[in-house]
N, C-alpha and C positions, 0 to 999 in steps of 0.2 A: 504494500500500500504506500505510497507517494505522496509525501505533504509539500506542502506548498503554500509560501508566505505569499498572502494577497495585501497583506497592512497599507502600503505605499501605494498601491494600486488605484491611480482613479477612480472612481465611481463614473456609467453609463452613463451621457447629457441623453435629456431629451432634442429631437432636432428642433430646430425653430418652426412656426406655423406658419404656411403664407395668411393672407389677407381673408382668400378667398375659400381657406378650408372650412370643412365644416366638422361639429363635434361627432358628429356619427363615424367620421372616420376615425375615429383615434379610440375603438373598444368600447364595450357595454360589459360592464363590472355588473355583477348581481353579489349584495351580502346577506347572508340570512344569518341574523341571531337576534339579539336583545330580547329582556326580560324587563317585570317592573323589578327597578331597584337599579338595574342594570345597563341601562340605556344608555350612557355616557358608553359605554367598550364599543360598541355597534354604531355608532356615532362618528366617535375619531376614527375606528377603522374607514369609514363613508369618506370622512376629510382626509384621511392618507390616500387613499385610492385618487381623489379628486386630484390630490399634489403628485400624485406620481405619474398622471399623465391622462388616465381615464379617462374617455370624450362625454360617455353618461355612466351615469352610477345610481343604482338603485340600491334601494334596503328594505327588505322584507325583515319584517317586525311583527312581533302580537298586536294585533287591535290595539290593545288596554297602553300600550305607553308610544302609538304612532305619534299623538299629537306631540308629546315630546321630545320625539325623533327629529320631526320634522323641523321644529322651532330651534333646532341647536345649527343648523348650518341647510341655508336657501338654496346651493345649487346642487345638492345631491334629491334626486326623485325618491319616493316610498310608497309602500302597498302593505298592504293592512293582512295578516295570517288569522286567521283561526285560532284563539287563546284558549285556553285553557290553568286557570290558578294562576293567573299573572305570568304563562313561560307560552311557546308556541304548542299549540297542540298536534298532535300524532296525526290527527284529523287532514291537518295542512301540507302534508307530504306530498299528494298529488299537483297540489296548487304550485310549489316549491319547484316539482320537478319542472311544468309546464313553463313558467318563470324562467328557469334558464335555458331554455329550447333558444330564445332571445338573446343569450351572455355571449360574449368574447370565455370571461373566466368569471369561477363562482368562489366566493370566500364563506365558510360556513364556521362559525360556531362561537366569534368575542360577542359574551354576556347572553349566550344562552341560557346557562343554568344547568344543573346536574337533576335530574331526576329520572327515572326506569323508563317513563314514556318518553325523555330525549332521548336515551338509549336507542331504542329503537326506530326512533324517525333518524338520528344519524344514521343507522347501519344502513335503513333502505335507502338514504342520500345518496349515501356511499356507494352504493352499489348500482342506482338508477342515472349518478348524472356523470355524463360523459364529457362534458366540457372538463379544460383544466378548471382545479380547484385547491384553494392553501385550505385545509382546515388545523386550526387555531381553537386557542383556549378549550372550551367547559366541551366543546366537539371532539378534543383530542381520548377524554374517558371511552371514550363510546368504542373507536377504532379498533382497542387490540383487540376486541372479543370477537372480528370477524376474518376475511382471508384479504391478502396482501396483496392484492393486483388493482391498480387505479389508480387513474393519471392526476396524480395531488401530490400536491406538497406540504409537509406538516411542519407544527413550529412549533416543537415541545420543549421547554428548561430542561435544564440538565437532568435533575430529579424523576422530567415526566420522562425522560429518552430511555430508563433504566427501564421503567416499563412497560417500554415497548417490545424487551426482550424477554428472552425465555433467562437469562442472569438472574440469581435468586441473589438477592443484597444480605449480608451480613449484618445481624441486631449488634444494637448499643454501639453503633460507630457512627462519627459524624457525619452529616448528609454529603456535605463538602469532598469528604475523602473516599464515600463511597463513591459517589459520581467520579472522583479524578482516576480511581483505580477500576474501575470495573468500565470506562467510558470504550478503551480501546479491543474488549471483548464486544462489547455492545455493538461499537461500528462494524468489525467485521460480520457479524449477525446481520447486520443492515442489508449488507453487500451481498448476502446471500440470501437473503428469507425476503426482503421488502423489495419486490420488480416493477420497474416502470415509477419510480417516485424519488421525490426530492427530500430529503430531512435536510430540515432547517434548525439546526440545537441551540436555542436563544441561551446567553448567559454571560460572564465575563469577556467570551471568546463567543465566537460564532459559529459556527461550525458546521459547513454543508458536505451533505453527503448524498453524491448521485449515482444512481447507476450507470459503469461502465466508463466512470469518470474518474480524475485522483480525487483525493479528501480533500474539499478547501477549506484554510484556515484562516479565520480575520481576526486580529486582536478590537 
């Protein structure tokens, strides 16, 4: 396996726009998550998307907290999901899939919420939509319990990348040291068990790992 310091490395410009472009050409971002309580995560993901180039952006949200969705930033669009107890309901999985038939790329899961019935509306996500897609945060629970093939990229902390693997972590050690020693078991796990996907290891270090590619490292 191959590392390689990206630290110094530019960051990708966006190109410049003519006059005459229009936003349709520059991607249709679809995000689904937020909950009540939680609508700030689903939010600035909407405003990072908007900054990173996306020409529309929509956010599929629960009913119960659209209106404060929408009030936190003007130029991103939203559509209203099927709630259920303040989170999105199971109910709304259909709607979701149909929603990204539309997308460039779909981003699924900042300030979903953890509960049995997101469990399983992630897995059918998972498994139904075929656009690329990052799933992130309360999304990422849901992942290991199903099979590894789908064109997404994950963004798990250090902590969540441990278990992603079949690594059983050692009790009474600090999380810190788990993660530093058991991390380079983990990636080669990646490399063989996770096909056709990008890990994204958020944390001190950054830490992408693709298929069929070397490991890249950013401080």
């Amino acid at each position: 396996m191959k590392l390689e310091d990206f630290t110094n490395t530019p960051l990708p410009t966006l190109r410049p726009r003519e006059a005459d472009d229009h936003k349709g050409d520059f991607g249709r971002a679809l995000l689904v998550g937020g909950s009540r309580g939680m609508s700030g995560a689903i939010s600035l993901s909407g405003q990072a998307a908007l900054r990173s180039g996306a020409g529309l952006v929509t956010l599929a949200v629960p009913g119960c907290v659209l209106d404060v969705v929408a009030s936190i930033e003007p130029s991103y669009m939203t559509t209203a999901l099927a709630d259920d107890e303040d989170h999105i309901a199971r109910s709304a999985t259909e709607s979701i899939v149909n929603l990204t038939q539309a997308a460039t790329a779909v981003a699924l899961g900042p300030g979903l919420g953890r509960r049995p019935n997101l469990v399983d509306m992630v897995i059918d996500l998972y498994r139904d939509i075929k656009q690329p897609m990052v799933v992130d945060a309360d999304a990422l629970f849901a992942i290991r319990e199903i099979g590894r093939t789908s064109p997404a990229t994950k963004t798990p902390w250090g902590w969540d990348v441990i278990l992603y693997s079949d690594v059983v972590p050692p009790e009474h050690e600090p999380e810190s040291k788990i993660v530093s020693e058991l991390l380079p078991e983990v990636k080669r796990q990646f490399f063989t068990q996770w096909t056709n996907q990008v890990i994204q290891s958020l944390g001190v270090k950054i830490q992408v790992i693709e298929p069929n590619l070397p490991l890249l490292e950013k401080l």
